[in-house]
Phi, psi and omega in degrees: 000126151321121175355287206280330151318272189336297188310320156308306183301284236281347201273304161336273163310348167283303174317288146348316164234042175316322196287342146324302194317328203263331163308239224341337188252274177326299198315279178320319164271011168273331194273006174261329200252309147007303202268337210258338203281354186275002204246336170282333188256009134324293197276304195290332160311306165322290193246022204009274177229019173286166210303331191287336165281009180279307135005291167285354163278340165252016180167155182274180209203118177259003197262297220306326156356275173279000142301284206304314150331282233252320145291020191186056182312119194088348206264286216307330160337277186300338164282352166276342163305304169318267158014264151328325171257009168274310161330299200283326197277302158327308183291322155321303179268355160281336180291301173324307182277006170281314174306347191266317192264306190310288170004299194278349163319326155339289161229097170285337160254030170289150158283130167249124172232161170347280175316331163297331204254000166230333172291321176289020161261005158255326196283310172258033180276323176288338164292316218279337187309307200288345170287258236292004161282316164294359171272325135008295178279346185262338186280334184301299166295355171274311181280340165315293210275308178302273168335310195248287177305292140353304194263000167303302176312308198303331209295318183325306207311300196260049161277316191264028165302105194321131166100145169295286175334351167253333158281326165311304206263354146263005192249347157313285222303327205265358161307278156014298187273323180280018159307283191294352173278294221307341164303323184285303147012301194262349177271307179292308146009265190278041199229312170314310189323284162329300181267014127301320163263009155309280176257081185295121194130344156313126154289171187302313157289352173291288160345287195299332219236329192276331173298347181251003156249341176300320193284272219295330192276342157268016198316321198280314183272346181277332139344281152353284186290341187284330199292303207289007180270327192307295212303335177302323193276351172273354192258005169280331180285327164317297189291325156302002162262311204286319192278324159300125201273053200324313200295011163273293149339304179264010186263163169262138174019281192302340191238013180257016183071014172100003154314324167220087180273183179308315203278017196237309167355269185309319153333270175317316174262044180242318176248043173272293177289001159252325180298316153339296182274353142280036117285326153339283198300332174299311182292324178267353166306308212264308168284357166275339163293338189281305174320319192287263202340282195286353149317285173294351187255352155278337171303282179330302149335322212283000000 
């Protein structure tokens, strides 16, 4: 099969099965409002109903910041913990929710229901777990050996250079290279993916090392199909920057011309916050398409 097939098939087949799309796409914004809701009853506790939170609804405020800093020792520490660990939970339950959807690339024109899309996220969650602690140890050795070691050289390398310009442009390069692992990573990775439920009774290491031979010895086209399904959904974030008036948005009342005046006010981030979650939702559409893709285009291979 062809590049340019697969990605067609996998497109297809996203269309066809959207309906996957929305656990994933919920699942992931209860784990966003999760991470957001103690930092809201934070901010609201501060500042109970008073004119400054009316204030931070229209513009962020760095002096009430660094009032709260000082008055509320520690809580950004700790909201920043949260954070992380919210992070970490996320990654766990996205590995876990892959099993619900890559099943269904099988028979795509089948009725999927709920219940089908979490019995496959149990029936391959401990493998997929267990992949994802090894693409884990590999994101790792990419910032060990590139990142850290490498660039502990370069810097050696370029002290006693005349001049910026030959360190700038070797610690780019060595940016660079780690761009392209942690890509190759996210290429063996989801390659892994596939050809755990592809071929069911793979182990989690079985997976990896056979996607990783599969990824090097097809590297240009399985790349391919994994990069231009990606690039759509980061090219959604272009347009929602181009269509969003930010410098509008981020102004406060008096300097947006009456454009977000008080009484617009619940309007405007109401319909902020649903165009923000169709792109969202748009980004996870897309990455269910990159699997469908790279679904037909290892099926096809074999």
């Amino acid at each position: 099969m062809s590049v340019g097939a697969a990605i067609r098939q996998g497109l297809a087949t996203a269309r066809r099965v959207r309906s996957a799309v929305w656990p994933l796409f919920l699942i992931n914004l209860g784990l966003a409002a999760l991470a957001t809701l103690p930092i809201y009853q934070g901010i609201m506790r501060f500042t109970s109903h008073s004119l400054v939170s009316r204030e931070l609804a229209q513009a962020f405020s760095f002096d009430w910041l660094t009032d709260f800093s000082f008055n509320s020792p520690g809580s950004l520490d700790r909201y920043s913990a949260l954070i992380g660990y919210v992070g970490l939970l996320a990654i766990l339950v996205n590995a876990v929710l892959a099993g619900g959807i890559l099943p269904r690339f099988r028979a795509p024109e089948q009725q999927y229901s709920l219940g089908d899309f979490f019995r496959g996220s149990a029936r391959y969650a401990w493998r997929l777990l267990r992949l994802m602690v090894i693409g884990l140890v590999c994101y790792w050795l990419v910032f060990k050996l590139i990142h850290q070691k490498l660039g502990d050289a370069v810097s050696h390398w370029t002290r006693d250079a005349r001049g910026d310009r030959p360190g700038f442009f070797a610690h780019l390069g060595v940016t660079v290279l780690v761009l392209l692992g942690l890509a190759f990573v996210n290429l063996v990775m989801d390659y892994a993916r596939v050809k755990l439920v592809v071929e069911d009774g793979t182990s989690a290491l079985e997976a990896f090392l056979g996607s990783l031979g599969f990824s090097l010895t097809r590297l240009r086209k399985a790349a391919t199909v994994y990069v231009l399904p990606s690039l759509c959904g980061l090219a959604l974030l272009g347009i929602y920057r181009l269509i969003v008036p930010w410098h509008l948005i981020n102004a406060p009342a008096a300097e947006a011309g009456g454009w977000l005046e008080r009484s617009r006010e619940p309007a405007t981030l109401a319909l902020l916050f649903i165009i923000q979650q169709a792109v969202m939702f748009g980004r996870y559409w897309f990455r269910v398409a990159t699997w469908a893709s790279e679904w037909a285009y290892y099926s096809d291979s074999q």
